[in-house]
C-alpha positions in Angstrom: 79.2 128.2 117.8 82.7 127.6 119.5 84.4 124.1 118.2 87.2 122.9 119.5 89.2 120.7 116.6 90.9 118.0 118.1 93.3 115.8 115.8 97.1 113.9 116.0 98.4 114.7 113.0 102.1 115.2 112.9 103.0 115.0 109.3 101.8 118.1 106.4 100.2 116.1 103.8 97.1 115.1 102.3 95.6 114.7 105.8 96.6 118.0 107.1 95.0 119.6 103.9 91.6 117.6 105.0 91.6 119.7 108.4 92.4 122.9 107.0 89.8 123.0 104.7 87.2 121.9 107.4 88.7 124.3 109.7 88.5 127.1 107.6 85.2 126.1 106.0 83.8 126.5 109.9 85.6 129.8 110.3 83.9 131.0 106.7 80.3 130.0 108.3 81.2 132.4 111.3 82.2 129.9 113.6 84.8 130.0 116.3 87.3 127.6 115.8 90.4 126.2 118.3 92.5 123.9 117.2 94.4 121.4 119.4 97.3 118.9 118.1 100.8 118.5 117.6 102.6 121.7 116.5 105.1 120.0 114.1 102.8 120.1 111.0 101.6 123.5 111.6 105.1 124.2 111.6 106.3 121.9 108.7 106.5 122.3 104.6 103.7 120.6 102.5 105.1 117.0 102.7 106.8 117.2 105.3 107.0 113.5 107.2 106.3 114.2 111.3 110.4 114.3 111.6 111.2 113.2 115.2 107.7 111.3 115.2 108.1 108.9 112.1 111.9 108.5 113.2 110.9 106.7 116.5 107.7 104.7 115.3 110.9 102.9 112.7 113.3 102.5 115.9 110.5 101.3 118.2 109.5 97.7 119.0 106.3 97.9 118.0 104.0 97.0 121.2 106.5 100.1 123.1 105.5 102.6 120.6 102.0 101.8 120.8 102.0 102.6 124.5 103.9 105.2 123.5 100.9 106.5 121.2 98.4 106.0 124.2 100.6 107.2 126.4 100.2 110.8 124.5 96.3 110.3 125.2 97.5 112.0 128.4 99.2 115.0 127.0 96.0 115.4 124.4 93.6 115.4 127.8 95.6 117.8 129.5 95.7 119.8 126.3 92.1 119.4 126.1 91.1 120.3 129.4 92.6 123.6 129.2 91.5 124.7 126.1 87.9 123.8 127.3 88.3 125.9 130.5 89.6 128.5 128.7 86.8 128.7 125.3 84.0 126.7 126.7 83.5 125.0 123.2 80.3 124.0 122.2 81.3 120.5 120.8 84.4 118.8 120.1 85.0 117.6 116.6 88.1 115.0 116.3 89.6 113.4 113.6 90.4 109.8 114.7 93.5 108.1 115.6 94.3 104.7 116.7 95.0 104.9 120.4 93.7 108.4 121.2 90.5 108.1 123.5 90.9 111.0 125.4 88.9 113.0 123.4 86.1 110.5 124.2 86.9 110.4 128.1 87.0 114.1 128.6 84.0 114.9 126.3 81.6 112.8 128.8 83.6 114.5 131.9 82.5 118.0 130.5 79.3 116.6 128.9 80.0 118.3 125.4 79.1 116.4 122.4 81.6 115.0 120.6 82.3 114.6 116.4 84.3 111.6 115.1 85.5 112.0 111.9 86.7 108.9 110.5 89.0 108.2 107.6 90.2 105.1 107.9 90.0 101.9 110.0 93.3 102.2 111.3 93.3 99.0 113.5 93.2 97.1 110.0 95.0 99.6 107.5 98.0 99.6 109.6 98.0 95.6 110.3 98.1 95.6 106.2 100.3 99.0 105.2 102.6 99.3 107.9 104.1 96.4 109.0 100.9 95.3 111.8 100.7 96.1 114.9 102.1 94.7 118.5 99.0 94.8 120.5 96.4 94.1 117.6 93.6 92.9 120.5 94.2 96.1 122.8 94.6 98.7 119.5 91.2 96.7 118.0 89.6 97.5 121.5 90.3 101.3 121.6 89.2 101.5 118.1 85.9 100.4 119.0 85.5 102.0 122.5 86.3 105.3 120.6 84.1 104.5 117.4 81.0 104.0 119.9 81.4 106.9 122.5 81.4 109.5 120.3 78.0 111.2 119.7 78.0 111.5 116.2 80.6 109.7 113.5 81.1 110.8 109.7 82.8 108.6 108.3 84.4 109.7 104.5 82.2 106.4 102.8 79.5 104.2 103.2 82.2 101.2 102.9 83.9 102.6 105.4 80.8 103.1 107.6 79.9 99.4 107.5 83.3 99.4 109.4 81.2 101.2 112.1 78.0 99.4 111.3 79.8 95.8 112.7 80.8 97.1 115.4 77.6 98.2 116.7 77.5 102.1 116.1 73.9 102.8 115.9 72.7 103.9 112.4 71.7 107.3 113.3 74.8 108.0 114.7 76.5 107.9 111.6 76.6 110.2 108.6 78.6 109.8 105.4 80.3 113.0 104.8 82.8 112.8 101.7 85.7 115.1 100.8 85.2 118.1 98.6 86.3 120.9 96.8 85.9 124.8 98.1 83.2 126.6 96.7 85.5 129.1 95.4 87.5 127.3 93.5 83.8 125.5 92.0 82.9 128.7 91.3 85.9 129.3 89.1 86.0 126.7 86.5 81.9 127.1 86.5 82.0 128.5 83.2 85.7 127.0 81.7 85.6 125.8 78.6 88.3 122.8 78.5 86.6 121.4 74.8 88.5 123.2 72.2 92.2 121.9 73.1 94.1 119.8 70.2 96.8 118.4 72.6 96.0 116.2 75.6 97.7 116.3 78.8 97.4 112.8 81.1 97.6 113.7 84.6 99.1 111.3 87.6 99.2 112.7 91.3 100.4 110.5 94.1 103.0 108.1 95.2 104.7 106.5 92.4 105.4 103.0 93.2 105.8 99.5 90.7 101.9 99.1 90.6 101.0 102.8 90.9 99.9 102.4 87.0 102.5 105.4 85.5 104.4 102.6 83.8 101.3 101.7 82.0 100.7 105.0 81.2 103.9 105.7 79.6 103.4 102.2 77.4 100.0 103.8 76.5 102.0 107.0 75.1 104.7 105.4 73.3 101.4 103.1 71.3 99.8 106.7 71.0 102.9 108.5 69.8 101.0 110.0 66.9 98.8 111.7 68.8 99.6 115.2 70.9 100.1 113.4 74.1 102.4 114.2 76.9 102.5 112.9 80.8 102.7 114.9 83.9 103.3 112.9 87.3 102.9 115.6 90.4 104.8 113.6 93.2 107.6 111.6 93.9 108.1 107.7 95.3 110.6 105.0 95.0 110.5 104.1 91.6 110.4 107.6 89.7 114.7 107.0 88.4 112.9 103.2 87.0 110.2 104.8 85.0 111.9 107.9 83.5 114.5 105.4 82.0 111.3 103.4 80.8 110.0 106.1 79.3 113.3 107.2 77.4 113.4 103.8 76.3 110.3 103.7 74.8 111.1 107.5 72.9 108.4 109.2 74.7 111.1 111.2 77.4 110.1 114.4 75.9 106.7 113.8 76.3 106.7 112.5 80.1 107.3 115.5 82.8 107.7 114.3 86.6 107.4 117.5 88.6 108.6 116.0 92.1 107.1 116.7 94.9 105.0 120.0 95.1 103.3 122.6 97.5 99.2 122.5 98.2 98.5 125.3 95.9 100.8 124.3 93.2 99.7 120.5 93.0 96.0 122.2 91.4 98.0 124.4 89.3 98.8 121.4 87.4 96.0 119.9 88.2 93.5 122.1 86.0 95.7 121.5 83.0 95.4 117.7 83.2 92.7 116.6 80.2 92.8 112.8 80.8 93.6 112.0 84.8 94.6 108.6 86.6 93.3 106.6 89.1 95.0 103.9 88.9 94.1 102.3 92.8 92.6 103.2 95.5 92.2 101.8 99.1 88.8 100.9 99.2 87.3 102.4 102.3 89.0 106.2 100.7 87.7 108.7 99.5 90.6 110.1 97.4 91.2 114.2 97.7 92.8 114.3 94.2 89.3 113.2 92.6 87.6 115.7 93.6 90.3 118.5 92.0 90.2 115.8 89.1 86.1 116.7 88.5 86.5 120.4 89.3 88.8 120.5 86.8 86.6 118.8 84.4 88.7 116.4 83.1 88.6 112.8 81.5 88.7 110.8 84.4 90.0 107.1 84.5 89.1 105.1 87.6 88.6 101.8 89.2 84.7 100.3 89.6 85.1 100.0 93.3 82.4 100.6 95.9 83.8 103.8 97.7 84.2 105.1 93.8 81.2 104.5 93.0 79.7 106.7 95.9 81.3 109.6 93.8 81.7 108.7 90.1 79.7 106.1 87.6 79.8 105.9 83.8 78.3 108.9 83.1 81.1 111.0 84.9 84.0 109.0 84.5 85.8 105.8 82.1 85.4 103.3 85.0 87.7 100.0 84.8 87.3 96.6 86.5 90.5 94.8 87.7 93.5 94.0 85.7 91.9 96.6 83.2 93.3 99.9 84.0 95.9 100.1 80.5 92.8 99.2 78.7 90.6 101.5 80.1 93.5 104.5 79.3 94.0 103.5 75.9 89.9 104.1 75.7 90.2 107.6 76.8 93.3 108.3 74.9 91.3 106.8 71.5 88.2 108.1 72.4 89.1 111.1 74.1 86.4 113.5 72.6 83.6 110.8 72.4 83.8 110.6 76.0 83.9 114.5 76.4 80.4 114.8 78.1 82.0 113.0 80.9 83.8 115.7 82.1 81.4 118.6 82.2 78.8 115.6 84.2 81.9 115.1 86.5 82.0 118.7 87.5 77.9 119.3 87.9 78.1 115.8 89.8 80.5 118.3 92.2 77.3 120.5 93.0 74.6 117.9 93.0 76.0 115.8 95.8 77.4 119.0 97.6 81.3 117.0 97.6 82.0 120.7 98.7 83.7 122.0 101.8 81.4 124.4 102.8 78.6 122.3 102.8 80.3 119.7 104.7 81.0 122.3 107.7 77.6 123.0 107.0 76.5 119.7 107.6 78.7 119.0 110.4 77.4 122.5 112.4 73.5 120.5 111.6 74.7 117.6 113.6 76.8 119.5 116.6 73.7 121.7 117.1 71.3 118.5 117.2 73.5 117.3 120.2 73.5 120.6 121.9 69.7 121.1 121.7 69.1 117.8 123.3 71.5 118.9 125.9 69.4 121.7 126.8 
């Protein structure tokens, strides 16, 4: 099958690692893949921001860099319509983007299906993450004109499907498709043994910010300091200077590591040390990468009982805490570390019983292109 990949991401980060792994999960099956979108992340280091791009949404007035944003809708069609003269794709799959409808527009010119993969409701999280929007009516409107003219949508949860759902995308139009892990990497802590270690190692990856939950973590180690503990935070944010002094306060500075920010690669190298790993939050429409190297990794996992968690994780698989409760919840794991070990080894088989792997996701996604081309026929 030929797929052309359309997406606007400009920045290297946990997105771009989403469409590299579908892209090369595709290209594993035996399908040919062409990707079209902006060449500053394919050119960028892992973390790297979009440069030029996030520099001018900050200058902007908002409503002008909106236009701005659908204004680029032309460049993407133009982009589009010569990579589709040149391949003659099979289907489109997109990842969606507030104000980008050309993919829609020129799929129904050429009359190839097109794939909407949907991660977020971006009308909504940027209204309440990035300072709202100019032209919330016209940005709401796009949303919804491109969330019902593509052919098929998968978006990453259910909760985030009923997003779809009230705006009238028929039900079998949709498909829940999580995030995953390769099968490779599945493959390799299949048979790992991670019971017989005496020291525990809590694991934090993300954004550290005042409520990102590290600070409770490093409370929860300075209780605990009679136990082998130590911290690891892979990232970086704007509070990392606050909570190393917090945790040299408290006498536990030898026992907290903060690694800054690191490559794709070298995030899981870290990763598959961590015994006990944090949640703290989550938006509650994600699906968060990091669990998923979290349960391949088989470790103690400590996360929030939200809806879109719950798709992935209950309390057989993971110490799962209700609001306000996350310190508690830790101190749990930390106390009861080994009571709760079958937790970890039912986190990983959860991996393979679900299929939260890559491969089957391209799998599932080739299932739903080729529907729409047989009916074509």
């Amino acid at each position: 099958m030929k797929i052309l990949y359309h997406h606007r991401i400009a920045s290297k980060d946990g997105q771009f690692v989403h469409i590299d792994e579908i892209v090369s999960a595709l290209k594993e099956l035996g399908h040919e893949v062409s990707v079209i979108g902006p060449d500053v992340a394919e050119s960028g280091d892992f973390g790297h921001d979009g440069g030029f791009v996030t520099k001018l949404k900050k200058k902007l007035p908002k409503a002008v860099y909106e236009l701005m944003e659908l204004g680029y809708s032309a460049i993407a069609a133009f982009k589009l319509i010569k990579q589709i003269k040149k391949d003659r794709p099979d289907v489109i799959y997109e990842r969606y983007n507030l104000y980008q409808p050309a993919g829609i527009v020129i799929s129904k010119i050429f009359k190839i299906p097109l794939i909407l993969e949907v991660n977020a409701p971006l009308k909504e999280e940027r209204e309440r993450f990035s300072g709202g929007l100019g032209l919330p009516s016209f940005a709401k409107a796009v949303e919804n004109f491109t969330w019902r003219g593509a052919d098929h949508v998968l978006p990453v949860t259910d909760v985030l499907a009923e997003h779809l759902r009230k705006v009238n995308v028929p039900e079998n139009r949709i498909t829940v498709v999580h995030n995953g892990i390769r099968k490779q990497v599945l493959e390799r802590f299949e048979s790992r043994d991670v019971h017989e270690k005496t020291n525990v190692t809590i694991g934090f990856v993300g954004f550290m910010h005042l409520t990102c939950g590290v600070e409770k973590a490093i409370e929860v180690l300075a209780r605990n300091q009679e136990k082998d503990l130590r911290l690891v935070c892979v990232g970086n944010g704007n509070v990392v200077d606050e909570l190393k002094a917090k945790a040299e306060s408290l006498g536990v500075a030898d026992k907290v590591e903060f690694t800054g920010l690191l490559g794709r690669e070298d995030v899981f190298e870290r990763v598959k040390d961590f015994d006990i790993t944090l949640q703290p939050a989550v938006t509650e429409y994600a699906s968060p990468l990091k669990m998923f190297e979290y349960m391949v990794a088989k470790s103690l996992i400590v996360a929030p009982r939200m809806k879109n968690i719950e798709e992935i994780l209950d309390d057989g698989t993971a110490i799962l805490f209700d609001e306000g409760e996350f310190e508690t919840a830790l101190e749990e794991a930390v106390q009861n570390f080994a009571m709760h070990s079958a937790k970890r080894d039912a986190a990983f088989e959860r991996l393979k019983e679900r299929g939260f792997i890559w491969q089957q996701n391209a799998e599932r996604i080739v299932s739903i292109a080729q529907s729409y081309i047989d009916n074509r026929k």
